[in-house]
C-alpha positions as CSV (number, residue, x, y, z in Angstrom):
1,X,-1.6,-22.3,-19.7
2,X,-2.8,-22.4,-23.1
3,X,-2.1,-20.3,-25.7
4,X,-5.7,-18.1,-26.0
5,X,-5.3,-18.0,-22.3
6,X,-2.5,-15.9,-22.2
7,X,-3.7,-13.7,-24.9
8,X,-6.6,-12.9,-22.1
9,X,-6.8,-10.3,-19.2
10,X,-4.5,-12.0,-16.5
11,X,-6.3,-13.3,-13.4
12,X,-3.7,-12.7,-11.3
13,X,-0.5,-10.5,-11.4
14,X,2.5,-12.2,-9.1
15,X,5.2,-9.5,-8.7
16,X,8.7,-10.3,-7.4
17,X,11.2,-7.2,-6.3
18,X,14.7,-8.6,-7.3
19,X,17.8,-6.8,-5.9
20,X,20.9,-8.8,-6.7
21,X,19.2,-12.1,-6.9
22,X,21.7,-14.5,-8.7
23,X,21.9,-16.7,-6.3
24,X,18.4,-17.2,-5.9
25,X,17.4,-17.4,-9.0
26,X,20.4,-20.0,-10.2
27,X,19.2,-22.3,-7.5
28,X,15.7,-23.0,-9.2
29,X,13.6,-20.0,-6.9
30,X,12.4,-17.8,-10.0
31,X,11.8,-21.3,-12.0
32,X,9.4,-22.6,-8.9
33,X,7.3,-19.6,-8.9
34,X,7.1,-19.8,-12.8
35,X,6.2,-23.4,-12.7
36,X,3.3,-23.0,-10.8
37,X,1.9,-20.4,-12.4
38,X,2.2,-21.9,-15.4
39,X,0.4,-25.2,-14.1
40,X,-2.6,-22.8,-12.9
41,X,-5.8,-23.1,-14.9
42,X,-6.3,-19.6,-15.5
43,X,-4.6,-16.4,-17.0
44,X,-1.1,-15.2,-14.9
45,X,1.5,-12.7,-15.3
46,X,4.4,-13.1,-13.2
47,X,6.4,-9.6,-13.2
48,X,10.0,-9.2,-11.8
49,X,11.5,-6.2,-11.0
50,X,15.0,-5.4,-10.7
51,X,15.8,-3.1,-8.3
52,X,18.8,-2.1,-10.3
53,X,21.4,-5.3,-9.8
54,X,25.0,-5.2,-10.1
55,X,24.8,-8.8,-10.8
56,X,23.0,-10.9,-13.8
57,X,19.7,-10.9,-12.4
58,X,18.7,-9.3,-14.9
59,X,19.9,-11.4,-17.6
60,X,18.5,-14.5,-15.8
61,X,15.5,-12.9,-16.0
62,X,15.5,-12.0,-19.5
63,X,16.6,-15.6,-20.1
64,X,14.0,-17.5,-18.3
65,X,11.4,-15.4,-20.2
66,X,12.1,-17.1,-23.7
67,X,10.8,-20.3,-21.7
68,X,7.7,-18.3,-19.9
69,X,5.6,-15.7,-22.2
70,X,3.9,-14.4,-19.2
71,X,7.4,-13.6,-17.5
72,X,8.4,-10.0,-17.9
73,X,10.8,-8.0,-16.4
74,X,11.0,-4.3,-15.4
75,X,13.9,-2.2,-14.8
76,X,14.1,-0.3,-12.0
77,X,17.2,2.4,-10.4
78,X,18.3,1.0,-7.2
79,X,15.6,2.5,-4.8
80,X,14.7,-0.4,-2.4
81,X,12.3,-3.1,-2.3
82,X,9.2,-0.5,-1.5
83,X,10.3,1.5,-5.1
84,X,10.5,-1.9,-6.7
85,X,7.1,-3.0,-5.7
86,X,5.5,-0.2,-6.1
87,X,6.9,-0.6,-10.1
88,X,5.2,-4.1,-10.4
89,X,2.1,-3.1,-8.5
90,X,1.3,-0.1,-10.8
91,X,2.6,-2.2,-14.1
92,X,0.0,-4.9,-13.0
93,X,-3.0,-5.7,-15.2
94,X,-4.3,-8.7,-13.3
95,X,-7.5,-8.7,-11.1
96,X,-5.7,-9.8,-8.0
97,X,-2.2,-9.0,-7.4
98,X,0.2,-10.5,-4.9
99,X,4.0,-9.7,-4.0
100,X,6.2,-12.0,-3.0
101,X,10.3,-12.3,-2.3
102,X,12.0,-14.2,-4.8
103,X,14.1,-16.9,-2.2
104,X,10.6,-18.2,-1.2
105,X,11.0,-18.3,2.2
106,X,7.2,-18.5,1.5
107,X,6.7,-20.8,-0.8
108,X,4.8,-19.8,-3.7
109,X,2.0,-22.5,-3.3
110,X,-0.1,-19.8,-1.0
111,X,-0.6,-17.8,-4.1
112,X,-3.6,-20.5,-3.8
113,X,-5.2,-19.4,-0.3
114,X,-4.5,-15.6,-0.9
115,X,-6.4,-16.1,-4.0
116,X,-9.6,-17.8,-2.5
117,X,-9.3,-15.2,-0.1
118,X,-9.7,-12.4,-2.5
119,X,-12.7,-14.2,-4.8
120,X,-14.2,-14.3,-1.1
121,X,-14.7,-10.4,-0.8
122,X,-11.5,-10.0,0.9
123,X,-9.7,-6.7,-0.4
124,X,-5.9,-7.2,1.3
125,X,-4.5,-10.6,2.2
126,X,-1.3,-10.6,4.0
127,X,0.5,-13.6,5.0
128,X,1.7,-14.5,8.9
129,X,3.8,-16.0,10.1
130,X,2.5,-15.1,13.8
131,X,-0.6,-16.6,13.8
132,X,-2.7,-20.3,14.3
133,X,-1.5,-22.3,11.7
134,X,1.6,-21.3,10.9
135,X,5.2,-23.5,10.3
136,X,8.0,-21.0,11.2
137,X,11.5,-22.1,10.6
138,X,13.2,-19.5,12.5
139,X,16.5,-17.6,11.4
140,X,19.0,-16.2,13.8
141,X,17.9,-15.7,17.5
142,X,18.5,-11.7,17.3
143,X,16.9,-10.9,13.4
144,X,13.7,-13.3,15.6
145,X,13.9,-11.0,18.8
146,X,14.0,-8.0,17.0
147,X,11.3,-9.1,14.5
148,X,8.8,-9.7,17.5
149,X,9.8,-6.7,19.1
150,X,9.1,-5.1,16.2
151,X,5.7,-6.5,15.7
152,X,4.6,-5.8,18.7
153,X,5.6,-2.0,18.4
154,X,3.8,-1.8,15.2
155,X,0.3,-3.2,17.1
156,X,0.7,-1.0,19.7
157,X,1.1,2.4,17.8
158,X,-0.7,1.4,14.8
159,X,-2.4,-2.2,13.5
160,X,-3.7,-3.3,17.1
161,X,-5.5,-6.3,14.9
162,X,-2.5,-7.3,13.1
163,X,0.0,-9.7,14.3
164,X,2.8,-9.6,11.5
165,X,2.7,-6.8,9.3
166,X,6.3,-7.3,7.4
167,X,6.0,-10.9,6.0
168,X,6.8,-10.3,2.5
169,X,3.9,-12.1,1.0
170,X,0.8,-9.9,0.3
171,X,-2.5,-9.7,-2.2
172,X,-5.2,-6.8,-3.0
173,X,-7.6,-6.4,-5.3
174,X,-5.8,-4.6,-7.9
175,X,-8.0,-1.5,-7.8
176,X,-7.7,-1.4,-4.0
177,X,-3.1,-2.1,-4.8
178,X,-3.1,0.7,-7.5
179,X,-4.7,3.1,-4.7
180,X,-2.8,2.2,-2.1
181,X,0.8,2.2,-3.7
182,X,-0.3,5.3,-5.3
183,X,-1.0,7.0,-1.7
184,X,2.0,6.3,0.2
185,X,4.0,9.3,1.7
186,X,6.9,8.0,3.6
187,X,7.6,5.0,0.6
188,X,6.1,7.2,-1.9
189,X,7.7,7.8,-5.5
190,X,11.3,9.1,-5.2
191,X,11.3,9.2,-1.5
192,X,13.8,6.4,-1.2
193,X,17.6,6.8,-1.9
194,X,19.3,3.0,-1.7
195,X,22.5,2.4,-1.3
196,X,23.0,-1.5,-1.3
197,X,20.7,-3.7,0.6
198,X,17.7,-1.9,2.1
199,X,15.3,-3.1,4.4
200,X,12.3,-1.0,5.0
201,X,8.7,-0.9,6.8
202,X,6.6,0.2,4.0
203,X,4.3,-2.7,4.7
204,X,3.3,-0.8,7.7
205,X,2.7,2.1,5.6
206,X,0.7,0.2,3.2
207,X,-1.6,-1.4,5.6
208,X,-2.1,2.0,7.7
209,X,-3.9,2.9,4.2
210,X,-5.8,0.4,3.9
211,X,-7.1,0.8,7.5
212,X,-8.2,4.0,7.3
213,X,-9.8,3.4,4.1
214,X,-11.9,0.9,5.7
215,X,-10.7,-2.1,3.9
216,X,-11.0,-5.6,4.4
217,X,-7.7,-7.0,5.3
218,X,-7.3,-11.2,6.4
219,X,-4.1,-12.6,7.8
220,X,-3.8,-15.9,6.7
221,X,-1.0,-18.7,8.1
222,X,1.7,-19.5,6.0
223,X,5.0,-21.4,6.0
224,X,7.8,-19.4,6.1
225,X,11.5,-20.3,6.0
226,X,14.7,-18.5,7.0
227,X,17.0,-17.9,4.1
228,X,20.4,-16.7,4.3
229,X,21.6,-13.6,2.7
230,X,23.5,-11.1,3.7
231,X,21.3,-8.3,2.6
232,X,19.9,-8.1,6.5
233,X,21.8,-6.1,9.0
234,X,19.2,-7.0,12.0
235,X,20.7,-4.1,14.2
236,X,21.0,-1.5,11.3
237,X,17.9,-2.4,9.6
238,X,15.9,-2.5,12.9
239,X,16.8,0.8,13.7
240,X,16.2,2.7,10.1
241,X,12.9,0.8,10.4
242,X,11.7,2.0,13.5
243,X,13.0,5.7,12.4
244,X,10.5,4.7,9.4
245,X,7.3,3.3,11.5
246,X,8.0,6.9,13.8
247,X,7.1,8.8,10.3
248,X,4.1,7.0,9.5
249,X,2.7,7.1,12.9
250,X,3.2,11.1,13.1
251,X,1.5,11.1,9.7
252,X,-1.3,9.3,11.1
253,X,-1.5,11.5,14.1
254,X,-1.7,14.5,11.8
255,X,-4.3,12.8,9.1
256,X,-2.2,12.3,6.3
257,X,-3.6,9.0,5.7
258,X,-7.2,10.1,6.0
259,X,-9.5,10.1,2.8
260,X,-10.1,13.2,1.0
261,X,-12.9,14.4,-0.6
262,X,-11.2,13.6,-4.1
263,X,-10.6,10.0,-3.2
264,X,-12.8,7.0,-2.9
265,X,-14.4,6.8,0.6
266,X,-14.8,3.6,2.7
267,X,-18.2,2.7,1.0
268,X,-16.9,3.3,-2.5
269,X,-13.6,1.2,-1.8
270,X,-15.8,-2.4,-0.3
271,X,-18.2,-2.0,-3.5
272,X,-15.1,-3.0,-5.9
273,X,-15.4,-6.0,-8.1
């Protein structure tokens, strides 16, 4: 990336939540997203979050910037990874902006295909890891069980066409992001109190939205990789996330997620650039 190309209107915004990612980022994971962006031929920003670390994330960060120009990092208090996402995604200034977990369990290489897919009138791109095409590397047997079970409670109350709503790997249009994130009730600002590790289901949230905005959303098939952490509690998590996909559903049921007249209607939202 040349010089007058960073001094241009980024392309694409890569945001990466980072809760108490030392590890991660020590064993090359920030530098391999970075890397590739910086090999791309046009304008990036790659923003990390940090979901307010106890550990030197944040200084890693800060570190690897001086390297990176188009690196940045934002502070966050310790809300969760929707509250950190949601602090990238409205920070963003790039045309198309994807989120992505920083251990790369999918590797930052389909940044490529969730690109073409947005330049081909596509508004949401979310990565599977449940569909034709994909290489799974499966984790534990119970985090997989619960994970399909999961899935297949979320198409049955709520995204009938969509086979895996939680991999963390995601693009929009960056009109069509700044909406959504913006309209969220359940994940919305300040309704998240963390304390430590915090898995949630605000993809299913998200994608709700875009549904019943009439958005144009494509699952594409991606390699994903199980990596160790111990910031998953498959039984506790399960449950807080199934408390959390009963809220969104009963705000569906009641219209929550409906367009006003205020906001952009289905018509409005597919003519975007």
């Amino acid at each position: 990336m040349t010089a007058s190309q960073r001094e241009a209107a980024p392309l694409l915004s890569l945001v990466i939540p980072a809760y108490n990612e030392e590890e991660n980022i020590r064993c090359g994971a920030l530098q391999k997203a970075a890397d590739y962006l910086a090999d791309q031929n046009y304008v990036c920003e790659l923003i990390v979050v940090d979901d307010g670390s106890d550990d030197a994330t944040a200084a890693l960060v800060v570190e690897a910037s001086r390297s990176w120009p188009f690196l940045s990092l934002l502070r966050s208090a310790h809300g969760g990874k929707a509250r950190a996402v949601t602090t990238g995604v409205l920070a963003s200034q790039g045309k198309y902006v994807i989120f992505s977990d920083m251990d790369q369990s999918t590797p930052v290489r389909f940044v490529k295909d969730a690109v073409r897919e947005l330049e081909d009138a596509t508004e949401v791109v979310i990565g599977s890891r449940l569909i034709k095409g994909t290489k799974r590397r499966d984790g534990p047997l119970l985090r997989n069980l619960l994970g399909r079970g999961f899935s297949l409670l979320v198409r049955a109350l709520l995204l009938p066409q969509i086979h895996d709503s939680q991999c963390g790997f995601k693009g929009f249009r960056r009109e069509v992001a700044h909406e959504l994130f913006g309209a969220m009730k359940v994940f919305g600002d300040g309704a998240q109190i963390a304390k430590g590790p915090m898995v949630t289901a605000f993809d299913v949230e998200l994608l709700v939205l875009a549904k019943r905005r009439g958005y144009r959303i494509k699952e594409i098939p991606v390699v994903w990789s199980h990596v160790r952490t111990n910031r998953v509690n498959a039984l506790k998590d399960a449950y807080r996330m199934f408390k959390q996909v009963m809220q969104v559903w009963l705000n569906d049921r009641r219209g929550r997620y409906d367009v006003s007249p205020s906001e952009p209607s289905e018509e409005q939202g597919r003519k975007l650039p």
